[in-house]
N, C-alpha and C positions, 0 to 999 in steps of 0.2 A: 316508333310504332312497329318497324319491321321485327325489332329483338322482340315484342311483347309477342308477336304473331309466331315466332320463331319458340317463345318458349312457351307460350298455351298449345303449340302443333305440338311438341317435342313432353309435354304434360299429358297431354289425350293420346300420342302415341303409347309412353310406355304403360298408361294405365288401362288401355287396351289389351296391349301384347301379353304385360303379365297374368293375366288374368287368362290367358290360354293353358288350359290344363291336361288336352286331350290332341291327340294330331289331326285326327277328324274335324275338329272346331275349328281347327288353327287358320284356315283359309276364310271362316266366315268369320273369328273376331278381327282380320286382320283386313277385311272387308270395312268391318262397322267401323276399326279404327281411322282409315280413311276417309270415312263418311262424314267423321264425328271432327277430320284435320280441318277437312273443305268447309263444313259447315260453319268454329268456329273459325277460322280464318274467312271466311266471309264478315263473318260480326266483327270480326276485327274492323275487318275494311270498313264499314258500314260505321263505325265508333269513331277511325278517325276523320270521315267527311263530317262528324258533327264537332259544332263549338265546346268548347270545355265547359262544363259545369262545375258550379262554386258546391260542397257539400254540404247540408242544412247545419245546422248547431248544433251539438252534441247536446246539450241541455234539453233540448225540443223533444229530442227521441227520448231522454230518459225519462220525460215529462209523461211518455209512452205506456212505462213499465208497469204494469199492477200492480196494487198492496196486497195482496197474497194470491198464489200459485197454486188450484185446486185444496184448498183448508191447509196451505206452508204458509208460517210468518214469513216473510223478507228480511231479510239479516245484513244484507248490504243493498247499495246502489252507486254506481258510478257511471259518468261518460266522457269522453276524450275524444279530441279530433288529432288526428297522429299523420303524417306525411312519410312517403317511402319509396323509393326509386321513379318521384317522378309524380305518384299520385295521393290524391288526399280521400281520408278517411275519416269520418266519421262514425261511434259506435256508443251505444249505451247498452249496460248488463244489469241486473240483478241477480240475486242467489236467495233462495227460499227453503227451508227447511225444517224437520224438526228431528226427531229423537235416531229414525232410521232412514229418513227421505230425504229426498233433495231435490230440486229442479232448479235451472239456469234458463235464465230468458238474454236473447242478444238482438239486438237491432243495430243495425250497422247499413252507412248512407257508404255507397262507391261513384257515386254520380253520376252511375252509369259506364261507369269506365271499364276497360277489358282487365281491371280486377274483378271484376263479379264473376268472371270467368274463372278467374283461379280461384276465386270466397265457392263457389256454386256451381263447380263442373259438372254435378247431375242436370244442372238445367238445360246442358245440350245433348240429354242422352236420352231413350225411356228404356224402363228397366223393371223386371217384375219376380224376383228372388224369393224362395222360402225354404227355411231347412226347420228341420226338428225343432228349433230351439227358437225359430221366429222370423222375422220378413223384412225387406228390404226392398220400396219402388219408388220409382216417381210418380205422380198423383196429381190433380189440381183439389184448391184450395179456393171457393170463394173466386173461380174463375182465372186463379192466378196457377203458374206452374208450380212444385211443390213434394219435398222428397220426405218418406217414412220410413222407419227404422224401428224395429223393436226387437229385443231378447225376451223371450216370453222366460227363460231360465235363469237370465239373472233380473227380470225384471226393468231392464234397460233402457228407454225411448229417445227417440230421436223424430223433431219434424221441423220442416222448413220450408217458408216460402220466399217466391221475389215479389216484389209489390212495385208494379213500374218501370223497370226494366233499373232498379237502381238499390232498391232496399234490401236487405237479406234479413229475415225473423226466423230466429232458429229459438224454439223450446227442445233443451234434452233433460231427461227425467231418469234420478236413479232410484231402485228399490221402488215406482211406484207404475200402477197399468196404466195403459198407453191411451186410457179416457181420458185419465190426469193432465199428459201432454196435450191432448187435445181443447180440451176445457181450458188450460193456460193461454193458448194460441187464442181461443174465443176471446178471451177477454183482453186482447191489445186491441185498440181500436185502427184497425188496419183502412178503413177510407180516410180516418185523420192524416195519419203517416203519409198517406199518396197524396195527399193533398199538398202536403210541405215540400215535394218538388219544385 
């Protein structure tokens, strides 16, 4: 547990730091980076006084996934529970498309582990970005935390949420607007999902 604290602190440092662009700033990101060390090192701590958790079925979550993705047929589906230094994963995807679109649906179990911490670093940060070409915050979702992204230029989307302290649903969308993404995220049955905890 100390190496995972050591490398989610040494994660949220350098993606603090680099993100300093101005010398004026440089003392207050370097503030929030701190902020953002203690806080998820706290949740660390907090993660290893609890029991392990087993990760649902990967079947269950694909069981999840919509038959189509704002008017995209689905073209695939799959899910896998995969293991990696230590922790277990569970995930199911689809892929929906047609002639110039495409949208990705992912649901992935971390059991609450101090992977969701590295799956979902926006979720110890809040953030409220916009340039020319599109936006970028965190947000709640249906009461849950929950990060967006759009390229209004290339048509681009990005949204996600945690369900539980344990699930990550990410819809990202290419060539379609950021209704699309949202309308996909509608339609996962997201009190299901919290339920299979």
């Amino acid at each position: 547990m100390k190496t995972m604290r050591l490398l989610v602190s040494l994660f949220a440092i350098s993606m603090f730091l680099s993100s300093c662009g101005k010398k004026k700033e440089e003392q207050t990101e370097q503030e929030k980076a701190m902020e953002l060390v203690d806080k998820i090192t706290k949740e660390a701590e907090n993660m290893s006084n609890e029991e392990p958790k087993e990760v649902v079925d990967a079947k269950l979550l694909k069981e999840l996934l919509p038959e189509e993705a704002a008017g995209l047929a689905r073209k695939s589906a799959e899910s896998e529970k995969v293991g990696a230094m230590g922790f277990m994963v569970s995930k199911a995807e689809a892929r929906y498309k047609n002639d110039d679109s495409s949208i990705e649906v992912n649901i992935i179990d971390v059991a609450g582990t101090g992977a969701l911490m590295g799956m979902a670093a926006w979720s110890m940060v809040d953030m409220d970005k916009e340039t020319e070409n599109g936006y970028e915050k965190t947000t709640t979702y249906k009461g849950n935390k929950a990060y967006e992204k759009y390229n209004s230029k290339n048509k681009d989307g990005e949204m996600a949420v945690i369900i539980g302290k344990r699930f990550v649903v990410t819809v990202r969308g290419n060539n379609v607007e950021m209704d699309k993404v949202k309308d996909t995220l509608d339609d996962i049955d997201l009190g299901k999902l919290e339920d299979l905890k």
